[in-house]
C-alpha positions in Angstrom: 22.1 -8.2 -18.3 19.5 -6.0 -16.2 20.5 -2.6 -15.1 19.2 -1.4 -12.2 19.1 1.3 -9.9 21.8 1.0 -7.1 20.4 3.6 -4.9 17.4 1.1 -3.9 18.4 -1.9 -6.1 15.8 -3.7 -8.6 13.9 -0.4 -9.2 13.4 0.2 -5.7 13.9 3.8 -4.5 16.7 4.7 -2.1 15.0 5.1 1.3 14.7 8.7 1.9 15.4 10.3 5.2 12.0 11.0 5.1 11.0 7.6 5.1 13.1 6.5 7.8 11.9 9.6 9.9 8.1 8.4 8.9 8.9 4.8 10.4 10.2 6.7 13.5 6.8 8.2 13.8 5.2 4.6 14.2 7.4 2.5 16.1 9.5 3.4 19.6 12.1 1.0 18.8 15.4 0.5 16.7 13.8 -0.5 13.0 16.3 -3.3 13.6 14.7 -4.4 16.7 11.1 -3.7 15.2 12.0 -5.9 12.5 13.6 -8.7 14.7 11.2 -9.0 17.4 7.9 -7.0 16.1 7.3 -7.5 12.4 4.9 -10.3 11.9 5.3 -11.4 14.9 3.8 -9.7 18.2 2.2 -6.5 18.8 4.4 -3.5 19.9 2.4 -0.3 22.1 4.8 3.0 21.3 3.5 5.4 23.6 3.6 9.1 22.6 6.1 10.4 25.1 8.6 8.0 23.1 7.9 9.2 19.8 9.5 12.0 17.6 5.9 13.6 17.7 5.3 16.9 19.3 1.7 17.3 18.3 0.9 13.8 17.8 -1.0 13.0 14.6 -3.0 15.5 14.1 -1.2 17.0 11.6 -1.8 13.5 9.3 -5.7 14.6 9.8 -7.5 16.3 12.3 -11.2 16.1 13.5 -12.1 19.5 11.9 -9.9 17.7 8.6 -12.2 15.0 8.8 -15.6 17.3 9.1 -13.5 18.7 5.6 -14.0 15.5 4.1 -17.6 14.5 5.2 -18.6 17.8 3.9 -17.3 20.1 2.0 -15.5 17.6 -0.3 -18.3 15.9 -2.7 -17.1 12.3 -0.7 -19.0 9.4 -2.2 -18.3 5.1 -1.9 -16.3 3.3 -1.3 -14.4 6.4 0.9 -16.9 6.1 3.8 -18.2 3.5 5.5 -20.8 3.9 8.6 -21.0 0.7 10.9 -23.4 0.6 14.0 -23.8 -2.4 16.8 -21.3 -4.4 14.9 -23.2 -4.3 11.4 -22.1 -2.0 8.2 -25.2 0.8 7.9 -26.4 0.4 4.5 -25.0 2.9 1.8 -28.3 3.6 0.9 -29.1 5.2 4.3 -26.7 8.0 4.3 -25.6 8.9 0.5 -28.0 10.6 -2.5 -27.9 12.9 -5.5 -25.3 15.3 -5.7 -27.7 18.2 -6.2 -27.4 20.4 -9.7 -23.9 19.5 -12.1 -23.6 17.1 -10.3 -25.8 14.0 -11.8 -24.7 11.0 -9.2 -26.3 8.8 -7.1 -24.0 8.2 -4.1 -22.3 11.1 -3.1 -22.4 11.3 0.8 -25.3 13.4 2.3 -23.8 15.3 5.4 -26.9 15.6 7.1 -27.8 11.5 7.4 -24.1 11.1 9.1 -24.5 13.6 11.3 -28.1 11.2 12.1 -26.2 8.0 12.2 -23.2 9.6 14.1 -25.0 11.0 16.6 -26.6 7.9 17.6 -23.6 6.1 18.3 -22.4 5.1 14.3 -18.5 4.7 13.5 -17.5 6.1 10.3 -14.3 5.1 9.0 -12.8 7.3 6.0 -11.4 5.1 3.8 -8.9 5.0 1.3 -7.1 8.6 2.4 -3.9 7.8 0.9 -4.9 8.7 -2.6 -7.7 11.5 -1.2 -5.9 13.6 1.8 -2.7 15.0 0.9 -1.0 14.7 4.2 -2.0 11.1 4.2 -0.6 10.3 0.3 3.3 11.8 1.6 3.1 10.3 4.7 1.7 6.7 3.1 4.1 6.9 -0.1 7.2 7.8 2.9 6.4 5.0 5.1 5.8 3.0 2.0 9.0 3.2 1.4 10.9 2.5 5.1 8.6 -0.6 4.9 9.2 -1.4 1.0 5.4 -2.1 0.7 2.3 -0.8 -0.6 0.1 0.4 2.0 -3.8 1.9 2.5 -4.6 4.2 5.3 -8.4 4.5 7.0 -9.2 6.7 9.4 -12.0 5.4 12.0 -14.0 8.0 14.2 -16.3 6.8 16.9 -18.9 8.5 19.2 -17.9 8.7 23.0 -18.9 5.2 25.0 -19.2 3.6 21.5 -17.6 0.5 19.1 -18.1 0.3 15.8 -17.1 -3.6 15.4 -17.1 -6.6 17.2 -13.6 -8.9 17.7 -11.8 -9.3 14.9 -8.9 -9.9 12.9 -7.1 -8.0 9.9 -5.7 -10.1 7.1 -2.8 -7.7 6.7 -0.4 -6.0 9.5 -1.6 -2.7 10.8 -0.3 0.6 11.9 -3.1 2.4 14.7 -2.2 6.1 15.2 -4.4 7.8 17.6 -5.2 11.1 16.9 -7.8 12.4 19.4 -9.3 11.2 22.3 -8.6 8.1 23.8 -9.7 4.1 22.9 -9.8 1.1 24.8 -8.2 -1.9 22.7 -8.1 -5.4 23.8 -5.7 -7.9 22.0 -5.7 -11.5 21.8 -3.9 -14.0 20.1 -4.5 -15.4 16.6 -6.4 -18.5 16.0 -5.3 -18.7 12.5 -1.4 -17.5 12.3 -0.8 -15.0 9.2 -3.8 -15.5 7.7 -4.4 -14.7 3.8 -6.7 -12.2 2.4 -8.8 -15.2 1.2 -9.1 -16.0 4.9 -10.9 -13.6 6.8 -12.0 -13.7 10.4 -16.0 -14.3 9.9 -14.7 -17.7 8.3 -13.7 -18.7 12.3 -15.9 -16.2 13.9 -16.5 -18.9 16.5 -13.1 -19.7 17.3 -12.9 -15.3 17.6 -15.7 -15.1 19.8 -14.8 -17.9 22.1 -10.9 -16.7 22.3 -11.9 -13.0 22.5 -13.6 -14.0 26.2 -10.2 -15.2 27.2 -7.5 -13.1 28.9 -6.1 -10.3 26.7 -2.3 -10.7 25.7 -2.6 -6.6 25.6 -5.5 -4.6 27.2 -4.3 -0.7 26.8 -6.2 2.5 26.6 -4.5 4.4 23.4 -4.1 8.5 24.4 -3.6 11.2 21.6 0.1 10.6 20.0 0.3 6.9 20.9 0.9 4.4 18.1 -0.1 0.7 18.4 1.5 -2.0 15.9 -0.6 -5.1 15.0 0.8 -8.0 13.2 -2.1 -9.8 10.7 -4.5 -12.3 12.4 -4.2 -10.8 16.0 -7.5 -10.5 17.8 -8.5 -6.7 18.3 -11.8 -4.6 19.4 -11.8 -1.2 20.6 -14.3 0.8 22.2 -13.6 5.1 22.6 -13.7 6.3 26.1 -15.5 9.3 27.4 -15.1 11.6 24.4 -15.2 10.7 20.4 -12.0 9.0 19.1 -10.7 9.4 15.8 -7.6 7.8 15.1 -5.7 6.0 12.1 -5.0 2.6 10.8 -2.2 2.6 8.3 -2.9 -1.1 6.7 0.4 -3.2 5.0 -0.6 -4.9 2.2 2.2 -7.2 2.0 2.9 -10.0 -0.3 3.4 -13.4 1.4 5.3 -16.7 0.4 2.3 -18.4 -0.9 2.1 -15.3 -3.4 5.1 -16.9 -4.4 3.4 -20.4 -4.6 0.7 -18.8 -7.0 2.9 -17.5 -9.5 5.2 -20.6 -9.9 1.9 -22.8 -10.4 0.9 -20.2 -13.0 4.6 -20.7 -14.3 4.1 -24.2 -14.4 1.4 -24.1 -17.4 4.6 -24.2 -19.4 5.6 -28.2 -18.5 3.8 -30.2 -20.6 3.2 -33.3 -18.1 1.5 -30.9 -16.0 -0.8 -29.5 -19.1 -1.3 -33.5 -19.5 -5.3 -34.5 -19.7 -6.6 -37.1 -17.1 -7.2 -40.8 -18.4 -10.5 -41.3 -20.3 -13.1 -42.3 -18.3 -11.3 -41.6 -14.6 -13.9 -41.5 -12.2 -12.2 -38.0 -10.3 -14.3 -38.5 -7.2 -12.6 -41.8 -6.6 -9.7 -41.7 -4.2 -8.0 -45.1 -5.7 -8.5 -44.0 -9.5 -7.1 -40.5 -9.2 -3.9 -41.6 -6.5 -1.6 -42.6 -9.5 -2.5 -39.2 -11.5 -1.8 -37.0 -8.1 1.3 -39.3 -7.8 2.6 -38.4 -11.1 1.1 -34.4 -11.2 3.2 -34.0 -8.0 6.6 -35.7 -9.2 5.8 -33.5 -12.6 5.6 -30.4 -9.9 8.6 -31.3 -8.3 10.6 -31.6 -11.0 9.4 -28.5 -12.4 10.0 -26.3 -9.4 13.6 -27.6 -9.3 13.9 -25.5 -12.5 11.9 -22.8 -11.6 13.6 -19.5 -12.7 13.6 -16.6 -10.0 13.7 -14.0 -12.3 10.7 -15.3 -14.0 8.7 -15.1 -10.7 10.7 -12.0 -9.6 8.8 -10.3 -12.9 5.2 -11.6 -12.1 5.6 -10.8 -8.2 6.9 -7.5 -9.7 3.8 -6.8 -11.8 1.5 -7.4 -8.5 3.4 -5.4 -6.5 4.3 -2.1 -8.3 1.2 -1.1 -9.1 -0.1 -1.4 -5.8 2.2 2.0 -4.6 1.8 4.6 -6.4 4.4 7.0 -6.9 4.1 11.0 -5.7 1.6 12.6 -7.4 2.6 14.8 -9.8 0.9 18.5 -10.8 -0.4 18.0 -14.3 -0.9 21.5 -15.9 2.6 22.6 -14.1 4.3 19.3 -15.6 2.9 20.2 -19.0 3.9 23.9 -18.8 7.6 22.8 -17.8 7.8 21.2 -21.5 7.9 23.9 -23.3 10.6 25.9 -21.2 12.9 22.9 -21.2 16.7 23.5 -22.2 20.3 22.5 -20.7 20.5 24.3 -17.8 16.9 22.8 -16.6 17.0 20.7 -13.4 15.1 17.2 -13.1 14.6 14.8 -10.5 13.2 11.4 -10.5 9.5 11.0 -9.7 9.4 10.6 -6.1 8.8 6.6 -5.1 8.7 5.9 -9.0 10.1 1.9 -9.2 11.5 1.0 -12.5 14.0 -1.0 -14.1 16.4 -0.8 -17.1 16.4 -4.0 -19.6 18.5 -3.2 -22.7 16.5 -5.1 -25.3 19.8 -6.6 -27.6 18.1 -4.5 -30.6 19.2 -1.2 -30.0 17.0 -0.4 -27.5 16.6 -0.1 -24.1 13.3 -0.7 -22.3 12.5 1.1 -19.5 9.5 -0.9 -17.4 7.3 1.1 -14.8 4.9 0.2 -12.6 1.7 0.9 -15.0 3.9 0.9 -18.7 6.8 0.1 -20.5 8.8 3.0 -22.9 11.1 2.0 -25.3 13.9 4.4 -26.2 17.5 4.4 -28.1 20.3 2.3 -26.4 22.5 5.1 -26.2 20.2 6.8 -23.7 20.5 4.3 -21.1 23.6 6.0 -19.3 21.6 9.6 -19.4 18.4 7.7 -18.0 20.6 5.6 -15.3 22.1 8.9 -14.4 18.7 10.9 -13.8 16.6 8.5 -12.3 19.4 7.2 -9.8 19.5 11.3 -8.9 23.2 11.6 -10.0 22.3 14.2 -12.4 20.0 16.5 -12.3 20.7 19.5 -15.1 19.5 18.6 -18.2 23.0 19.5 -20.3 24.9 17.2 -18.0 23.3 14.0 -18.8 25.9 11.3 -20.1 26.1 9.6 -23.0 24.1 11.6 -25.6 25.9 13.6 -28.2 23.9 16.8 -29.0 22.6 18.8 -26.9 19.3 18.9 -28.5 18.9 15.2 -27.9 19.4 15.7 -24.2 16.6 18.1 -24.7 14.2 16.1 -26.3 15.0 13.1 -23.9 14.7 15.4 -20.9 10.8 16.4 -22.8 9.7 12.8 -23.2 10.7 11.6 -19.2 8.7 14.7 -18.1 6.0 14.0 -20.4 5.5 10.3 -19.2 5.5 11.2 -15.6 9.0 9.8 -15.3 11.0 12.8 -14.2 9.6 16.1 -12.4 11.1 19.3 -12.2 13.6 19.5 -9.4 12.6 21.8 -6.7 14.0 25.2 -5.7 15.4 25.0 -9.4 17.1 28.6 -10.6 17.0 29.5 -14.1 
């Protein structure tokens, strides 16, 4: 039997208010209705007077945040790109050495994007959820309302200016505007929820040609408004009379033909399908290799009407875990709550931490994260069930465990593996 957490179910946190209020930020609908009508389906325009934000998105990252980042926080690639008429600007162009301690070769050079910037270049920060800390709460928190890993970019252009052509994303997007205002035009796909192995300069015809077409949405985004894009929907935006910075929060979701991977990897276990072709088959011949594709797919069939769920459930599991990251956690504070554990400390679960409970049959219990596995004592399943589903939080109330002291120790190791954190506002 696998125990899980109920909260979230299958080691998937509870959706925090916070989540649900970081959804509310995006989207000017019901999440019902978003879901029903929006998600991977057609684009939805939120305009800022509907949504819950006073002062737009500026406190997600500003245009004096971004001048932060570009130079006064030793920024080097992949975390900026700089495109110009269309084309990615060599790296080359704008990064250099990191001047004394600091023996690197690609650290951004603030002078060469102020060059490029000034003559009309985008630059698009990448990767903010693991480098501005607004960005990694607001990515792990809508993470969460969404139940999938996501990557946040921000994109600031010069006034009058583009930075690429039509195009299409291979995964759902999120654009927040932040300041100033762009011009998007929207068009339909011509390749319906495309995968990331199928990206737009493949059909860049079939864009182009569509992209001269009338626009299924032609809207000027203002400061505040949000703008949903499902994958493979034709987009290009240009920023008005002033710069534009705004945000695109990407969704990296998985898709059903995720699914179709890991049951053919699955299937390496049927012999018939590890079978070798015939001696001598001549594979390029359509008559010799029909009665070997007849049998490989009546193999297939039969295999997949045996397939176990919970064997794909684990594999999906190991893509998807690690691609969210839980709340960072404060190292040299974590490591200086160790040595002033005792009963009456508080814990909490590591914020967005997924995980799942396996009792081995052995006398342990394994408990399987997104980047590890620990193995403890079966009797400290109910005390682990207990903290990490946020039922208990003070260290001498933690079920199941005898002594005190092996409460304690328990309490020492989940802190020490990132599992558990010291609970906030916690008096001692």
């Amino acid at each position: 039997m696998t125990i899980t957490d109920p909260p979230g179910g299958h080691g998937r946190p509870a959706v925090p208010s916070s989540a649900a209020r970081a959804l509310a930020r995006c989207v000017a609908v019901e999440p019902g209705k978003f879901a029903a009508a929006h998600w991977g389906r057609a684009p939805l325009l939120s305009r800022a007077a509907e949504l819950p934000n006073a002062g737009g998105f500026t406190d997600l990252l500003s245009p004096a945040d971004a001048d932060e980042l570009l130079s006064r926080r030793g920024l080097r690639t992949p975390f900026l790109r700089i495109a110009k008429d269309g084309q990615l600007v060599p790296a080359a162009r704008w990064t250099g050495g990191g001047g004394a301690g600091a023996e690197i070769g690609d650290q951004v050079l603030d002078e060469r994007v102020l060059e490029l910037y000034a003559s009309g270049a985008t630059l698009v920060l990448q990767g903010l959820h693991r480098t501005w800390p607004a960005l990694v709460d607001f990515a792990r928190e809508l993470g969460a309302a969404l139940a999938q890993p996501l990557q946040v970019n921000a994109y600031l252009t010069p006034a009058g200016n583009q930075g690429f052509a039509t195009h299409y994303d291979t995964h759902d997007v999120f654009v927040l505007q932040v300041d100033g205002r762009k011009h998007w035009r929207i068009h339909p796909p011509v390749l319906a929820d495309p995968l990331e192995r199928q990206p737009w300069g493949g059909r860049a015809d079939e864009v182009s040609a569509t992209a001269q077409g009338p626009a299924a949405l032609d809207v000027v985004l203002e400061p505040g408004d949000a703008l949903y894009l499902p994958r493979g929907w034709l987009h290009t935006a240009q920023a008005q009379e002033s710069s534009s910075l705004h945000l695109t929060v990407g969704i990296r979701a998985l898709t059903r033909y995720a699914i179709a991977e890991e049951l053919l990897a699955l299937a390496a276990a049927d012999a018939r399908l590890r079978a070798g072709l015939p001696f001598g088959i001549d594979v390029a011949d359509p008559d010799a290799i029909e009665p070997e594709l007849t049998e490989t797919v009546e193999a297939l069939r039969d295999w997949l009407l045996r397939a176990d769920p919970a064997a794909v459930a684990d594999r999906l599991r190991a893509r998807a875990w690690p691609a969210a990251r839980p709340a960072p956690i404060r190292p040299l504070a974590q490591a200086a709550a160790l040595a002033c554990v005792d009963a009456d400390t508080r814990l909490a679960p590591r914020p967005g931490l997924r995980w799942r409970l396996d009792p081995t049959g052995d006398g342990k219990v394994t408990l399987r994260l997104f980047d590890r596995v620990l193995t403890l004592p079966a009797g400290c399943e109910p005390a682990l069930r207990a903290l990490l589903t946020g039922a208990v939080t003070r260290v001498g109330d933690l079920p199941g465990l005898d002594a005190a002291a092996d409460r304690v120790v328990l309490a020492r190791r989940l802190l020490r593996e990132a599992v558990a954190v010291p609970a906030e506002g916690q008096s001692r």
